[in-house]
ROPAMI-218772 format. One record per atom (N, C-alpha, C, O, CB): atom name; x, y, z; residue number from 1. Coordinates in Angstrom, 2 decimals. Atoms other than C-alpha are relative to their C-alpha. Glycine has a CB too. Example, Ala and Ser with C-alpha at 12.3 -4.5 7.8 and 13.67 -1.06 7.14 Angstrom:
BEGIN
<'N',<0.89,-1.19,0.00>,1>
<'CA',<12.30,-4.50,7.80>,1>
<'C',<0.90,1.20,0.00>,1>
<'O',<1.94,1.18,0.66>,1>
<'CB',<-0.99,0.03,1.25>,1>
<'N',<-0.82,-1.19,-0.06>,2>
<'CA',<13.67,-1.06,7.14>,2>
<'C',<-0.77,1.09,0.73>,2>
<'O',<-0.26,2.20,0.90>,2>
<'CB',<0.41,0.46,-1.42>,2>
This chain:
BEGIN
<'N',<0.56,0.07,-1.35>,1>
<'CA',<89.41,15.12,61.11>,1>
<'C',<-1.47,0.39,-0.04>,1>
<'O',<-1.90,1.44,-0.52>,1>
<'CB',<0.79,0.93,0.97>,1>
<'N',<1.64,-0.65,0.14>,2>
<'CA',<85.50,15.12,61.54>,2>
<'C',<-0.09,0.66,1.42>,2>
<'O',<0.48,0.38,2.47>,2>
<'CB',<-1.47,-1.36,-0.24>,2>
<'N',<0.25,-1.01,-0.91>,3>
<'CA',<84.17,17.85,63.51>,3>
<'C',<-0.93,-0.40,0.84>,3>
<'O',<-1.79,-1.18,0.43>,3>
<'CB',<-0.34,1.16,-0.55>,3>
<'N',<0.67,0.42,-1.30>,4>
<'CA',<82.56,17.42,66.80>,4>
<'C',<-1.59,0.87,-0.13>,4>
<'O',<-2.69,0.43,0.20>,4>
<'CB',<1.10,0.55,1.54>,4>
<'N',<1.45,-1.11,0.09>,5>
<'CA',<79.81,20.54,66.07>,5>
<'C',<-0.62,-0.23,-0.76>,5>
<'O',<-0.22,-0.13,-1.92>,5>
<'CB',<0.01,1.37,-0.23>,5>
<'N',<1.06,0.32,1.07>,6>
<'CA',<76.72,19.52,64.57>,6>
<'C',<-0.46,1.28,-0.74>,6>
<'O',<-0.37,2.31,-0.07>,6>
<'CB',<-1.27,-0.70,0.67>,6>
<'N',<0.67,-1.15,0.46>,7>
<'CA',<75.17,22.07,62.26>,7>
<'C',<-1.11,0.79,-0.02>,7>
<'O',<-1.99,0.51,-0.83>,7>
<'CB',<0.02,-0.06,-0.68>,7>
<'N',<1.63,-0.67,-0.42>,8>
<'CA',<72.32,24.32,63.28>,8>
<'C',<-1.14,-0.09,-0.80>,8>
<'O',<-2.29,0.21,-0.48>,8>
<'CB',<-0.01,1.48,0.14>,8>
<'N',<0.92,0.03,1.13>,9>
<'CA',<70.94,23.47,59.58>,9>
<'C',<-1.34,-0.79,0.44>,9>
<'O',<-1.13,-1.97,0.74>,9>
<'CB',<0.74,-0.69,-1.28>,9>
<'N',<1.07,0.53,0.02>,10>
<'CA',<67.10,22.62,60.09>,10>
<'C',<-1.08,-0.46,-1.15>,10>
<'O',<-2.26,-0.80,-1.05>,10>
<'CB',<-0.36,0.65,0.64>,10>
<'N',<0.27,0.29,1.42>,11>
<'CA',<66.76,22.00,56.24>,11>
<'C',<-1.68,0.60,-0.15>,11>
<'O',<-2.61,-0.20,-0.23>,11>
<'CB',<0.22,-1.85,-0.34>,11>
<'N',<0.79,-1.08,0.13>,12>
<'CA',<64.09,25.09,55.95>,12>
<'C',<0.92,1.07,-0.69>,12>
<'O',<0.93,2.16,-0.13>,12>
<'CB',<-0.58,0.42,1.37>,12>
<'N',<-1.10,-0.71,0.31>,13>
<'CA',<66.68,26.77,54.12>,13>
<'C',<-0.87,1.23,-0.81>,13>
<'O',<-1.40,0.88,-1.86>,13>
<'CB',<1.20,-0.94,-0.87>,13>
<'N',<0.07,-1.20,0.68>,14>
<'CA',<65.59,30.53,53.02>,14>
<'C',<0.69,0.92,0.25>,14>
<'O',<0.63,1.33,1.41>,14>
<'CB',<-0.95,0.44,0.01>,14>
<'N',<-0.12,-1.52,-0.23>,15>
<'CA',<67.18,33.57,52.70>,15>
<'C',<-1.16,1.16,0.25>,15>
<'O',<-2.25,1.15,-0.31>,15>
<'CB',<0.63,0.41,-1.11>,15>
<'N',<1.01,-0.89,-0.17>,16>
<'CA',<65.56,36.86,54.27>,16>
<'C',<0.93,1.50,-0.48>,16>
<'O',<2.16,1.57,-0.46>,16>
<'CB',<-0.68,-0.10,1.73>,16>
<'N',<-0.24,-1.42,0.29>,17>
<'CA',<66.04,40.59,53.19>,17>
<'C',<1.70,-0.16,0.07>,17>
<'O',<2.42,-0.11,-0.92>,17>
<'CB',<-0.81,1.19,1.23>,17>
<'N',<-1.40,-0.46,-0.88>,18>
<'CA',<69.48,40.75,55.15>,18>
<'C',<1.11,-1.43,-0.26>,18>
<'O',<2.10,-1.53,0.47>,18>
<'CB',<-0.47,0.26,2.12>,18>
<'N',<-0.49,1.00,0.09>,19>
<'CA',<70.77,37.15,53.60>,19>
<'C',<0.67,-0.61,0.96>,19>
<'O',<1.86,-0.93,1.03>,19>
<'CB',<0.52,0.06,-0.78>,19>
<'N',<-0.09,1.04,-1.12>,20>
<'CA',<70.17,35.28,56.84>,20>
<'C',<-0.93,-1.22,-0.22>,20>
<'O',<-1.94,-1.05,-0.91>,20>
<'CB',<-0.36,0.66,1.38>,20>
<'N',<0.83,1.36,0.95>,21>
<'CA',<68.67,31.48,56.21>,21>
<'C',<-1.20,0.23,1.27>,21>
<'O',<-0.80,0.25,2.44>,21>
<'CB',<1.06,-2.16,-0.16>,21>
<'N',<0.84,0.14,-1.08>,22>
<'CA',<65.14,31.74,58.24>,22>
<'C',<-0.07,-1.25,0.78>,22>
<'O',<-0.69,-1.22,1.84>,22>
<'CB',<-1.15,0.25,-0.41>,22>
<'N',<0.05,1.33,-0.48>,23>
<'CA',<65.54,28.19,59.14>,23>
<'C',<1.07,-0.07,1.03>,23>
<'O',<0.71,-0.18,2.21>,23>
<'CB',<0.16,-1.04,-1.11>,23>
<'N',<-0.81,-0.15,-1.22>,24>
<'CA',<68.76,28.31,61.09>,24>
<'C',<0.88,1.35,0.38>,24>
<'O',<1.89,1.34,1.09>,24>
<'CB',<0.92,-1.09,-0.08>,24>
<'N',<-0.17,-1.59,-0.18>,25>
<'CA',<69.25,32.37,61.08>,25>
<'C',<1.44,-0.13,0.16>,25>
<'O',<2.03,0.58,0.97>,25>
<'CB',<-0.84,0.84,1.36>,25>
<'N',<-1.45,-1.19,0.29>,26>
<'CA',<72.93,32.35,60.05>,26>
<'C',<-0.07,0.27,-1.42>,26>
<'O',<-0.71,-0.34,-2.28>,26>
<'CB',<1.79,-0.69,0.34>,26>
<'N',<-0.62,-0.33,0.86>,27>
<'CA',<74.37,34.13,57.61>,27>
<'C',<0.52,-0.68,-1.51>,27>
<'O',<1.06,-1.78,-1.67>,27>
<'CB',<0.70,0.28,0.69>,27>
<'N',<-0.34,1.14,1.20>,28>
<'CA',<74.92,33.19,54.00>,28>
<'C',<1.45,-0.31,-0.02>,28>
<'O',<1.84,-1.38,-0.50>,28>
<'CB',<-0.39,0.54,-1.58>,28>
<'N',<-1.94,-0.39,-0.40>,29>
<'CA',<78.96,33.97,54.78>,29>
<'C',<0.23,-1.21,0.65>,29>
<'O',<1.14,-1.98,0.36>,29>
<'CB',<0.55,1.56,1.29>,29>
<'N',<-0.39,1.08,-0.97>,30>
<'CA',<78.32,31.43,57.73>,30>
<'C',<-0.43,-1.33,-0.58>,30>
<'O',<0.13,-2.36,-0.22>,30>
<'CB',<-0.66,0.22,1.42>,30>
<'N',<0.50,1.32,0.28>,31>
<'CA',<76.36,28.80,55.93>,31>
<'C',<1.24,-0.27,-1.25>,31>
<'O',<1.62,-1.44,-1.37>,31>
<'CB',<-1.88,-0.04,-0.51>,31>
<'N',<-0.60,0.31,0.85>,32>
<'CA',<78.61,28.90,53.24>,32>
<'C',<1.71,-0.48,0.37>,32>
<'O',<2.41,-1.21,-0.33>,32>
<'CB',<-0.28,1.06,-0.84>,32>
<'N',<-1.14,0.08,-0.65>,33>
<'CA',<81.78,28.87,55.31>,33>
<'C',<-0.04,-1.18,1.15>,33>
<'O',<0.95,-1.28,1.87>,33>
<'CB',<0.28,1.39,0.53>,33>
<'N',<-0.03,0.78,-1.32>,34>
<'CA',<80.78,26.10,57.97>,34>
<'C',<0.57,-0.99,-0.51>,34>
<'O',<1.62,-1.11,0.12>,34>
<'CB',<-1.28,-0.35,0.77>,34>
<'N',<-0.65,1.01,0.30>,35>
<'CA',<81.90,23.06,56.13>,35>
<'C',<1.62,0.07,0.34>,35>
<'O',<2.15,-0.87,0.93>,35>
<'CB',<-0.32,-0.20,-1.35>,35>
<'N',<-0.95,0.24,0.02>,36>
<'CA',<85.29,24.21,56.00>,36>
<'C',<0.97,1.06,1.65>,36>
<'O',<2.13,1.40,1.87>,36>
<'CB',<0.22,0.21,-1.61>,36>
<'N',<-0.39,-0.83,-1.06>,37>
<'CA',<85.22,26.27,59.53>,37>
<'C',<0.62,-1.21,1.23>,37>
<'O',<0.28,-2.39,1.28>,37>
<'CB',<-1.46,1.03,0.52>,37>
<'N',<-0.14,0.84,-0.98>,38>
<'CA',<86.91,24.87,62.60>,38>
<'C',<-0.57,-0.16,1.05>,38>
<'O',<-1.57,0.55,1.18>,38>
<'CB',<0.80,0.02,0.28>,38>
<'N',<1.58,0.20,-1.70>,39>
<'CA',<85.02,23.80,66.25>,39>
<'C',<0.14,1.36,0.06>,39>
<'O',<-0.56,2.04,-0.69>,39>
<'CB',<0.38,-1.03,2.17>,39>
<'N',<-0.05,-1.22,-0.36>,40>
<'CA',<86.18,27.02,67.60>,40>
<'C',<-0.64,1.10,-0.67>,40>
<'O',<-1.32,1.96,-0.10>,40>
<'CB',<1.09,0.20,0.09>,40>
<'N',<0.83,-0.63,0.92>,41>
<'CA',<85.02,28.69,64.43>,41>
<'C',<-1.67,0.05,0.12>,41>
<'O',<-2.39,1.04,0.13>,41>
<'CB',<0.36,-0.61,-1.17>,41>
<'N',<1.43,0.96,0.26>,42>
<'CA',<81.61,26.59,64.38>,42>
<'C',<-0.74,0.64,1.22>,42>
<'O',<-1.82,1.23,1.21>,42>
<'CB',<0.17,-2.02,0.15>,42>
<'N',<0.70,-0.66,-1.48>,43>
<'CA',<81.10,27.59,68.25>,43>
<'C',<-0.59,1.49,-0.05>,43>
<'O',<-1.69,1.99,0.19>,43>
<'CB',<1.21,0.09,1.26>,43>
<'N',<0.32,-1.46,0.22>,44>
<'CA',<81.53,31.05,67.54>,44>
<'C',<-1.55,0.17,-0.50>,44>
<'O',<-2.61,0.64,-0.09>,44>
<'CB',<1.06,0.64,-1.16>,44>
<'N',<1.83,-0.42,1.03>,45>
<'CA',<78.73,30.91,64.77>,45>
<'C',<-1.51,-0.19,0.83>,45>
<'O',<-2.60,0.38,0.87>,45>
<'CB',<-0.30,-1.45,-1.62>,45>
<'N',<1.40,0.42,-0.57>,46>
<'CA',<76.62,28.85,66.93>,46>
<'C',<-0.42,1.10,1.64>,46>
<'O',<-1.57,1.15,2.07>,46>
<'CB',<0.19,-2.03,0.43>,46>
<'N',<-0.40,-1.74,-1.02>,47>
<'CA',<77.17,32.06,69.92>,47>
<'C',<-1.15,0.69,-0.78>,47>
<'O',<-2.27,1.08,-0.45>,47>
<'CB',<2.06,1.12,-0.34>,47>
<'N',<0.50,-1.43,1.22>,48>
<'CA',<76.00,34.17,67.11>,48>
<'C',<-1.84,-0.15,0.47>,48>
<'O',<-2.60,0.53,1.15>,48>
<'CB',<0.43,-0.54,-2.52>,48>
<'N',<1.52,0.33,1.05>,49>
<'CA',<72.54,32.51,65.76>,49>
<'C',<-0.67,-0.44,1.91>,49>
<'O',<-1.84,-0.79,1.91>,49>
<'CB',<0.14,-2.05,-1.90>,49>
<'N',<0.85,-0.05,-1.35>,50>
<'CA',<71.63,32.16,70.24>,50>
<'C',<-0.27,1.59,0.31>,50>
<'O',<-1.30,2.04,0.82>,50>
<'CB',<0.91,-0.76,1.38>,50>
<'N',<0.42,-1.40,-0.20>,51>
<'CA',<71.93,35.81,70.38>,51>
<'C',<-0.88,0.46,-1.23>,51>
<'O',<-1.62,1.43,-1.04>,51>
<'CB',<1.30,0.94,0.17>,51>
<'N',<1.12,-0.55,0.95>,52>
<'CA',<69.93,36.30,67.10>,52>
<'C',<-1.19,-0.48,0.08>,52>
<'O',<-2.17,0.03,-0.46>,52>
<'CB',<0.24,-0.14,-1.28>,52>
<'N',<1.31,0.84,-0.48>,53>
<'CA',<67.43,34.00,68.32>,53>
<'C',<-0.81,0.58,0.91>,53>
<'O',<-2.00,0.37,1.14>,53>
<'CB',<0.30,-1.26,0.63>,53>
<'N',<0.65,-0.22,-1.92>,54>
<'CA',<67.03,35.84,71.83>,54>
<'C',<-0.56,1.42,-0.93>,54>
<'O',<-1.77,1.54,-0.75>,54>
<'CB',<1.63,0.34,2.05>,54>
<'N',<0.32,-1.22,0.32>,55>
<'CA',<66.58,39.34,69.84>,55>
<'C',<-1.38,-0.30,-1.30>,55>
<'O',<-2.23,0.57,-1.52>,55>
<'CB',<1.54,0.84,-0.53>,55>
<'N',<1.24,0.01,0.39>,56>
<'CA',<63.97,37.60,67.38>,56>
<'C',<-0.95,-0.26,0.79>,56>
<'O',<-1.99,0.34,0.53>,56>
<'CB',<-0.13,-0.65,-0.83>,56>
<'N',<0.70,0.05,-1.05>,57>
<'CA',<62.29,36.38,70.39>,57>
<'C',<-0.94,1.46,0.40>,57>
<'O',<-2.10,1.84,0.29>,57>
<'CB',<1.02,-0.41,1.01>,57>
<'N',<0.35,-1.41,-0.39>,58>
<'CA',<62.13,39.68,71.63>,58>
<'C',<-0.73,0.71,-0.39>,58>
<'O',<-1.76,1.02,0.19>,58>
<'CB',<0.67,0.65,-0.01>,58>
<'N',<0.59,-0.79,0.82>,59>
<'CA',<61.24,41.68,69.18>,59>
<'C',<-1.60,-0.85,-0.78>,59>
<'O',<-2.47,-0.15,-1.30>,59>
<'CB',<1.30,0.42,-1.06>,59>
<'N',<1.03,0.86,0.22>,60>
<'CA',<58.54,38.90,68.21>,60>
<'C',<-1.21,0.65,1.47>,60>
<'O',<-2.40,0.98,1.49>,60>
<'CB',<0.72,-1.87,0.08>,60>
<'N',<1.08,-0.46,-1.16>,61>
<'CA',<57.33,39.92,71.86>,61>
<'C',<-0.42,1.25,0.32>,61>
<'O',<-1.30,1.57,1.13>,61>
<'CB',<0.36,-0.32,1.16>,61>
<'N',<0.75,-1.37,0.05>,62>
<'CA',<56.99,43.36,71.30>,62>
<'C',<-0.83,0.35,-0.90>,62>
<'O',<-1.65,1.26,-0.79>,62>
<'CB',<0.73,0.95,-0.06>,62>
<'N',<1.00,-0.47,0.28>,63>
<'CA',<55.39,43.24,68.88>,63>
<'C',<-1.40,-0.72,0.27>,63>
<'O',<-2.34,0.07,0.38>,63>
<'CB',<0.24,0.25,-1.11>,63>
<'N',<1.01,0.84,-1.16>,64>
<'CA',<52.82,41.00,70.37>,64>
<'C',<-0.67,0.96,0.77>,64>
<'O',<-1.85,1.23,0.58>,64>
<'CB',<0.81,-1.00,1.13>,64>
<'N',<0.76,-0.61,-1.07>,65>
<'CA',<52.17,43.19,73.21>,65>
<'C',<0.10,1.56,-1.03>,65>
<'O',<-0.49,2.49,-0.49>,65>
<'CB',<0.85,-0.10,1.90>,65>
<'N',<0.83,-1.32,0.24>,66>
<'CA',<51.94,46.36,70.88>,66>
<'C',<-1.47,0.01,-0.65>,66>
<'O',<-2.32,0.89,-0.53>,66>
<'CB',<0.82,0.85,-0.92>,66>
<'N',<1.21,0.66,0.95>,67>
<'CA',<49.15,44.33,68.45>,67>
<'C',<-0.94,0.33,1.31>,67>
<'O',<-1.93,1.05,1.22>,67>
<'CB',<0.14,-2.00,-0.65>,67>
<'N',<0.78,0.26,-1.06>,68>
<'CA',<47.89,43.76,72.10>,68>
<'C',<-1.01,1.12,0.88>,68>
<'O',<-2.09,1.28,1.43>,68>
<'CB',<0.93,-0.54,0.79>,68>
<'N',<0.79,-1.84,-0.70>,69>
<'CA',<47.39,47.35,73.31>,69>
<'C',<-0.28,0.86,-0.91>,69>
<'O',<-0.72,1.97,-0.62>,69>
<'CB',<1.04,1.11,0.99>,69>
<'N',<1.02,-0.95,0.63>,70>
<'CA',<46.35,48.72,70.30>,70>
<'C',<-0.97,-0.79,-0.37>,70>
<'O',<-1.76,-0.22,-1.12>,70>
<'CB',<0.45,0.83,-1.17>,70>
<'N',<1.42,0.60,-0.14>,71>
<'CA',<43.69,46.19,70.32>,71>
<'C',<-1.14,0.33,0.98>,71>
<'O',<-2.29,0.70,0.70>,71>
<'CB',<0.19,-1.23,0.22>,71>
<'N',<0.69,-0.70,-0.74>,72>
<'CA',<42.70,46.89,73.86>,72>
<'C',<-0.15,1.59,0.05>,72>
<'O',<-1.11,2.13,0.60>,72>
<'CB',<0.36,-0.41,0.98>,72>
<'N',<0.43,-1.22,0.02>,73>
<'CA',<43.26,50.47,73.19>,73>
<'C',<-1.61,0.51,-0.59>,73>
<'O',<-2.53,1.12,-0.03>,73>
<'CB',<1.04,0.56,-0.71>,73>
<'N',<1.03,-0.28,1.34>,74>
<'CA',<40.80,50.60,69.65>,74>
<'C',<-1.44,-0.94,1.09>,74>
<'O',<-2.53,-0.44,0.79>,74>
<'CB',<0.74,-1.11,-2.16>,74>
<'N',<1.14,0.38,-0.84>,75>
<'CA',<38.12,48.43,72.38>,75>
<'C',<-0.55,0.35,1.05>,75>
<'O',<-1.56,-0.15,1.53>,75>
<'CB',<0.05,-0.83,0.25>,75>
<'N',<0.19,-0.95,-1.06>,76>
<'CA',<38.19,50.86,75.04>,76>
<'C',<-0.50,1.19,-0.78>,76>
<'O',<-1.13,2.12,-0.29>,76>
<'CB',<1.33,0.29,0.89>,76>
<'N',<0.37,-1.41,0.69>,77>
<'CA',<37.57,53.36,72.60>,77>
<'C',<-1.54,-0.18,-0.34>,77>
<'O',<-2.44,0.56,0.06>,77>
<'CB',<0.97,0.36,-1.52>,77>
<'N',<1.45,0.50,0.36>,78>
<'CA',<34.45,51.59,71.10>,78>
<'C',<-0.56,0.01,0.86>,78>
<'O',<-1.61,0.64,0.74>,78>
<'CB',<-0.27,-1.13,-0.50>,78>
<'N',<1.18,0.14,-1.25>,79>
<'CA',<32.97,50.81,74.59>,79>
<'C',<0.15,1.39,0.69>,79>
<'O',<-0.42,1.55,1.76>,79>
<'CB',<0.31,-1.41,1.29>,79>
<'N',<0.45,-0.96,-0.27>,80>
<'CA',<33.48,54.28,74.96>,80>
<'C',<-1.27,0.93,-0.95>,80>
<'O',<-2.23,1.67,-0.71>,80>
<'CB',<1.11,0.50,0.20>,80>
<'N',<1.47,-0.61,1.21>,81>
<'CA',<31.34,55.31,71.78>,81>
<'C',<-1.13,-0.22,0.59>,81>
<'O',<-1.94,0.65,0.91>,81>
<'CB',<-0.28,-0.84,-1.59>,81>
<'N',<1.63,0.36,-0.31>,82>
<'CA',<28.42,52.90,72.94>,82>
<'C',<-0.01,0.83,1.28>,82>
<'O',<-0.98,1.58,1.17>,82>
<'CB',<-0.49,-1.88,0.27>,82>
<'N',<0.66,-0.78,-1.22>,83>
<'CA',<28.30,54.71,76.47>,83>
<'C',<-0.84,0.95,0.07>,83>
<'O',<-1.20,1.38,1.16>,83>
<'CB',<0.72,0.49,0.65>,83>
C-alpha cells in the first residue's frame, strides 16, 4: 500500500549536534524509520518537526532581538562617551 504522507525530506540532509537532519529537523530515529512508518505514524512525526520549527523560530527571534539591544545598548553607551 503506498502511503498518502509525503516526506518532509528537503534533500539538505545534515545532521546537527543532537542528530536532527537541519534540512527537515527530524530525527535520525525518524528519518531512518519513515519508510517503513505508517500515515498515523508519519503524521505524528510531521506534528513533531511543526513544533520544532515554531521553537527554532523562536529562539532564532530571541536571539535577534538580544543581538538587537546589545547593539542599541553598546550605541547608547558610545553617544554617551562623545557627550
Amino acid at each position: 500500500m503506498t502511503s498518502v504522507v509525503a516526506s518532509p525530506c528537503v534533500s539538505q540532509c545534515s545532521l546537527d549536534e543532537n542528530q536532527f537532519c537541519t534540512g527537515c529537523l527530524r530525527h535520525v530515529s525518524e528519518v531512518t524509520q519513515w519508510s517503513q512508518a505508517s500515515d498515523a505514524e508519519k503524521e505524528a512525526i510531521l506534528r513533531k518537526i511543526a513544533e520544532r520549527k515554531t521553537l527554532q523560530e523562536r529562539e532564532k527571534r530571541e536571539i535577534s532581538r538580544e543581538a538587537r539591544e546589545g547593539r542599541e545598548a553598546r550605541e547608547a553607551k558610545e553617544t554617551r562617551k562623545s557627550d
